[in-house]
N, C-alpha and C positions, 0 to 999 in steps of 0.2 A: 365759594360754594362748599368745598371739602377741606377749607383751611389749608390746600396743598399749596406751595410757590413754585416756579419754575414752571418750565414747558408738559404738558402731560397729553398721554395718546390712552384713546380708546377704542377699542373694539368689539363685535358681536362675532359669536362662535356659534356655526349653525351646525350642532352634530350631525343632521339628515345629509349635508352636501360633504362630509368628509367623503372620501374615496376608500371604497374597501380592498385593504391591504390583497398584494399578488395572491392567489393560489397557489404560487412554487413560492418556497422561501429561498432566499439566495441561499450560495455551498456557502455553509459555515462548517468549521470544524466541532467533533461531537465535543460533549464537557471532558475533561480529563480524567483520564480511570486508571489512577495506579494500582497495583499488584504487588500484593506482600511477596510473591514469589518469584525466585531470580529468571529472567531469561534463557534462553537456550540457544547458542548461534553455530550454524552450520552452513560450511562451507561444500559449494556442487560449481562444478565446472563440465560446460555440454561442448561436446563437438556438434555444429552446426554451421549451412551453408552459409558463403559469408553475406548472402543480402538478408540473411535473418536481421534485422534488429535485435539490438537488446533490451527493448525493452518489451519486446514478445514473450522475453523470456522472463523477465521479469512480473508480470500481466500475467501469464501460465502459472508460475510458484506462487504468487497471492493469491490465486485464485483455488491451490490447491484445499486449502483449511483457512477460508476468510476470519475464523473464530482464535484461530490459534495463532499466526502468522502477524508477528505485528510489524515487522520490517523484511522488504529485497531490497540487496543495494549489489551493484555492478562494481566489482571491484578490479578486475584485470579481463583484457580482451588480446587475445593472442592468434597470427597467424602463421606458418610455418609448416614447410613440405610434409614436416611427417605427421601431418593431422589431414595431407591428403589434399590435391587441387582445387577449389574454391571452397576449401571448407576456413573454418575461425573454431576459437576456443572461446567462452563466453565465462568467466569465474562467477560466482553469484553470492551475497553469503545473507541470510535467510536466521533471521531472528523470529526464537517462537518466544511468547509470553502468557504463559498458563495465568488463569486468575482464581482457578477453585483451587488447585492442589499440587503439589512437585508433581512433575512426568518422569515417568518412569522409563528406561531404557527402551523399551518395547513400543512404549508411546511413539517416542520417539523415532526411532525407526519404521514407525506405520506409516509418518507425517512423512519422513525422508522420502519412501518409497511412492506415498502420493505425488509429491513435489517432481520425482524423478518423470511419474509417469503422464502427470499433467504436459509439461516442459516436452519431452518427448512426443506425445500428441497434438501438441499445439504447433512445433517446430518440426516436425520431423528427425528434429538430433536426437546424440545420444549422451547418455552420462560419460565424461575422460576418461577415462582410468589411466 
């Protein structure tokens, strides 16, 4: 009939009984958005009680400047007398990534002091010194 040899399959495709795709799309990650401009990393270490998690604290610094903030990562957790009976040290180091323009020192330390004050609120700790 169609000059074809061998085994052949057909079928009918009824567009009406497709099923309409979820209303949530699954967590994909967004497209990739690089940035002509360097990074900025800074390191905060909090005294806090030690059933704090860390990554309460980490969740608190992201949350400081969701726009600016493109990495927390937990680098050193510390505990020892002279930070005080059930307390911990939590190191944090806190990657900013501008996309319109260099930040400026000033910038920077507005972001620092949110970060501190977030973390602080969220935990009840406080920055090491």
């Amino acid at each position: 009939m169609l000059g074809a040899e061998g085994p052949l399959a057909g079928f009918e495709l009824i567009l009406e009984v497709i099923p309409v795709p979820r209303a949530r799309p699954t967590k994909t990650k967004p497209p990739l958005a690089l940035s002509d401009h360097q990074p900025v990393r800074r390191d905060f270490a909090f005294v806090v009680a030690a059933g704090v998690a860390a990554e309460r604290i980490v969740r608190a610094a992201e949350s400081a400047d969701r726009k600016l903030i493109a990495a927390v990562s937990v680098f050193d957790v510390f505990s020892a007398a002279a930070l005080g009976e059930g307390m911990k040290s939590v190191a944090v180091e806190v990657t900013l990534q501008p996309t319109e323009r260099t930040l400026t020192e000033q910038e920077i330390e507005a972001v620092s002091a949110r970060i501190i004050a977030e973390v602080t609120r969220v935990t009840g700790g406080s920055l090491r010194t």
